[in-house]
C-alpha positions in Angstrom: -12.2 -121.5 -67.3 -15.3 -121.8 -69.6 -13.9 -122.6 -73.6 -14.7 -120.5 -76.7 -18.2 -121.4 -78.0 -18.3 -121.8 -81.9 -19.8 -119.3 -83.7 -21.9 -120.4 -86.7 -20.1 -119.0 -89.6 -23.5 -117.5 -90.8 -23.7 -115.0 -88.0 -20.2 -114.1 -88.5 -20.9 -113.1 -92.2 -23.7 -111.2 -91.1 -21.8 -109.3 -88.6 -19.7 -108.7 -90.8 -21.4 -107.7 -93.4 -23.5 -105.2 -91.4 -20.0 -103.4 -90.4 -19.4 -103.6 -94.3 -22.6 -102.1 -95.1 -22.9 -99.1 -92.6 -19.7 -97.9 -93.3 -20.4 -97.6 -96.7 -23.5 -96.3 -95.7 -21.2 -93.7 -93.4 -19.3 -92.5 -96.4 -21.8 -91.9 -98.9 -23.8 -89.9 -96.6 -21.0 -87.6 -95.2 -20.1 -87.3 -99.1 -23.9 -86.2 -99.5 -24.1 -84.0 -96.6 -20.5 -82.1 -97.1 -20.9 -79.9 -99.6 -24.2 -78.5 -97.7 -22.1 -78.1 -94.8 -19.8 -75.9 -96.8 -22.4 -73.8 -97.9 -23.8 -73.3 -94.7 -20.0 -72.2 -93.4 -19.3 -69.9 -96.4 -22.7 -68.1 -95.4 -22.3 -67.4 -91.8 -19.2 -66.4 -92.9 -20.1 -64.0 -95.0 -22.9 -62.7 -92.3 -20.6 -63.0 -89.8 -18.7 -59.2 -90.2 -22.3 -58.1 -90.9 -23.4 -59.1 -87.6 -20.3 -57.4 -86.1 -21.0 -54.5 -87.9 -24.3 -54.1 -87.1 -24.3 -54.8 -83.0 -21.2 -52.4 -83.1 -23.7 -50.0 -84.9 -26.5 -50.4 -82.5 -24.5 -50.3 -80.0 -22.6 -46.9 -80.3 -26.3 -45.5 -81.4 -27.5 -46.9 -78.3 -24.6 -45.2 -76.3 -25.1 -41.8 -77.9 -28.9 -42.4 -77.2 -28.2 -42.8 -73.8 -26.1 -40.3 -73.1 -28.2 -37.4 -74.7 -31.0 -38.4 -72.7 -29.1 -37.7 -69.4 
């Protein structure tokens, strides 16, 4: 069986390091991009039983349409 090599302790700090750094990175930008996501949710909810509404609407117009015509 082949033994460990050594790894230079400068390439483990950078390893490391990078791990460090992009999760930090990962947090601040989730933080960042939350609240927009939020916003986004709390407006297609509030579309949402407007949407329902109005293809229920369409539809029974559609239906009545439909069924005056034959």
């Amino acid at each position: 069986m082949v033994s460990p090599v050594q790894v230079s302790l400068l390439i483990k700090l950078a390893s490391y390091s990078a791990l460090f750094l992009s999760m930090a990175y990962g947090a601040r930008r989730y933080n960042y991009l939350k609240p927009w996501a939020e916003e986004e949710r709390r407006i297609a909810n509030w579309k949402k039983p407007k949407r329902i509404a109005s293809s229920f609407w369409n539809s029974k117009v559609l239906d009545s349409l439909l069924q005056t015509s034959s």
